[in-house]
Structures are given as structure tokens and as C-alpha cells.
C-alpha positions as CSV (number, residue, x, y, z in Angstrom):
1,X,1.8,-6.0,-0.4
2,X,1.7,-2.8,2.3
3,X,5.2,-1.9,3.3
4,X,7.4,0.9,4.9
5,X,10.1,2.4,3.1
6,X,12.7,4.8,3.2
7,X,15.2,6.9,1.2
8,X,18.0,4.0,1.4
9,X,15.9,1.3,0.3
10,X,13.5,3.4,-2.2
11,X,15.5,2.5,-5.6
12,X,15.2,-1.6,-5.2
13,X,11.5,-1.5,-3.6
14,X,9.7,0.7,-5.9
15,X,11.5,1.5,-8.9
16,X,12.3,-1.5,-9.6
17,X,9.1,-3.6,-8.4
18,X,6.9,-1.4,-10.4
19,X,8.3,-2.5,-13.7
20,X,6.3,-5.7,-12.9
21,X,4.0,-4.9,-11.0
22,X,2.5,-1.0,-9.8
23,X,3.5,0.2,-6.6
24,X,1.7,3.2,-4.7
25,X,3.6,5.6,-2.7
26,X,2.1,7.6,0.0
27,X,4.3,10.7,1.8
28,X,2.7,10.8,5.3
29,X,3.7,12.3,8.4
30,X,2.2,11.9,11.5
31,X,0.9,15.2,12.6
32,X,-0.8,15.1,9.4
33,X,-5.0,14.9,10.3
34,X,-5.5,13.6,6.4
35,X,-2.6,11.6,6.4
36,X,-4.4,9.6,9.6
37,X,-7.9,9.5,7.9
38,X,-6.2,8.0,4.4
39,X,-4.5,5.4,5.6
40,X,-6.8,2.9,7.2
41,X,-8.6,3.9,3.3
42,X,-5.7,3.6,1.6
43,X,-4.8,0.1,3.2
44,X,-8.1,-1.4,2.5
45,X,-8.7,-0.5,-0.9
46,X,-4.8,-1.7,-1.7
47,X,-5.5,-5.4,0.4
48,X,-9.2,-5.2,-2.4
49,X,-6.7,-5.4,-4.9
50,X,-5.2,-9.0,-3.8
51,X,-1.4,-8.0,-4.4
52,X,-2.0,-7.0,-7.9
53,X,-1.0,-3.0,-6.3
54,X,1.5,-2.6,-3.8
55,X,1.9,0.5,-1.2
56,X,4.8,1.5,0.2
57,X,4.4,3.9,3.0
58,X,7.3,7.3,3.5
59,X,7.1,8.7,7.1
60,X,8.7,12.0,5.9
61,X,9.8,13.3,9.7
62,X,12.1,9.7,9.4
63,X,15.7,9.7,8.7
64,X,16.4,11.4,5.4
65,X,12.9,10.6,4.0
66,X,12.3,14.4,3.1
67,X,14.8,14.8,0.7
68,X,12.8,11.1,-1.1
69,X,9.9,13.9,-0.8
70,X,11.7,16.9,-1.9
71,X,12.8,14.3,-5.2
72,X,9.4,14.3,-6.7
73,X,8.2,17.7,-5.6
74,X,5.8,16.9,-3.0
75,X,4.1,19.9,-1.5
76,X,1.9,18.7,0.8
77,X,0.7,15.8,2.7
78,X,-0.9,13.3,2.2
79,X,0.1,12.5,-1.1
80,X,0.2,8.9,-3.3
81,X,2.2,8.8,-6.4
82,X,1.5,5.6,-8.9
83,X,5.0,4.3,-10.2
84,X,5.1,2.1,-13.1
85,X,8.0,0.7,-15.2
86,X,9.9,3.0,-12.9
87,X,8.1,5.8,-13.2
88,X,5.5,8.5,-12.0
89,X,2.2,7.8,-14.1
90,X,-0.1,10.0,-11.9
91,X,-0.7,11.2,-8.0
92,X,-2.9,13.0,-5.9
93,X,-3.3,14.7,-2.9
94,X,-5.2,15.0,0.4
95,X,-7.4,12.6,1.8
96,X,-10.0,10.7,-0.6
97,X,-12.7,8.3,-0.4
98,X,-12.3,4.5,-1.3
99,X,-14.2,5.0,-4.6
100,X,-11.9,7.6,-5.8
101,X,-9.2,5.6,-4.9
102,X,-10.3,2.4,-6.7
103,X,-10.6,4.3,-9.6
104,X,-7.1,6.1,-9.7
105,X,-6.0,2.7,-9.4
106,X,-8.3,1.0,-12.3
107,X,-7.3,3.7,-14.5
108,X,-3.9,2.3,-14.7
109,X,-3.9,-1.4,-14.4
110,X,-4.8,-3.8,-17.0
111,X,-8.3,-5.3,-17.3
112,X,-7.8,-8.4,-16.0
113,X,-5.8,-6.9,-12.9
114,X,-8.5,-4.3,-11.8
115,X,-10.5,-5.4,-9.1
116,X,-14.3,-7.0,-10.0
117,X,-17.3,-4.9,-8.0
């Protein structure tokens, strides 16, 4: 449900999952204060979910991970990009609270998929 990924494997692992199922993507790095204060957020709110989201996590300092970065413009850091059916449906930026990222998650999945508080 939570994974690491990189450039090589990014096609097959996202892409391609999220045309069954959506799949978060967060750019990290990890000098990055916000980056460290989402993730623990980020992890929990995805595990809420009970595998109907996945995560993938991009170190962006790894390997060739910036140019995965530089392919869908991201500025800054942290950001989470939503894929579904192989594509961007929405992102965001910075660090954010659980609620806000419940609902950035609700607003995409079907009803029966979003999580019951």
C-alpha cells in the first residue's frame, strides 16, 4: 500500500496501478522540514484508507529521481500528485493537515471506496 519508487520502475508501479486502483505520489527530499512533518500525516491517512489509495514515495536527491520530478513540473517540495487511469487528476503542495488530506483523497474516489468517519 506505502512504497518507494524511482524513475526506472515509475511506468509499471503507478501508471499502470492507478488504472485500477488511485495511487499517490509524494516528491520528497530529505532536507526538506515539510517533507518530514507530511509524511508520518501522509502515511496514516493513506493506511485510514485500507488499500483502497496507494502512496508511492520519490526521494528526489536518489538516482535519477529529479528528472521523474522535472517530468511533471514539480517546483517545490513536498508535493503529492493523484494519478488515476494513468494520469494526473490533481496535486498539492507543502505540508497539510490529515483532514485536508482525507478530503483531496474523497474528492476523487468512488463513494463506496472513501473512507467512513
Amino acid at each position: 500500500m506505502i512504497f518507494d519508487i524511482d524513475l526506472d520502475g515509475f511506468d509499471d508501479a503507478v501508471l499502470k496501478t492507478s488504472a485500477t486502483q488511485p495511487v499517490l505520489v509524494d516528491f520528497w527530499a530529505d532536507w526538506c522540514s515539510p517533507c518530514l512533518f507530511l509524511d508520518p500525516v501522509l502515511k496514516q491517512v493513506v493506511e485510514e484508507y485500507g488499500g483502497a489509495v496507494r502512496l508511492a514515495k520519490v526521494e528526489v536527491d536518489e538516482g535519477d529521481n529529479m528528472k521523474l520530478a522535472g517530468r511533471y513540473q514539480v517546483r517545490g517540495f513536498p508535493t503529492v500528485i493523484l494519478f488515476v487511469d494513468g494520469e494526473e487528476v490533481d496535486r498539492f503542495s507543502s505540508a497539510r493537515s490529515a483532514a485536508f488530506i482525507r478530503d483531496f483523497i474523497d474528492r476523487h474516489l468512488p463513494a463506496a471506496a472513501r473512507r467512513s468517519a
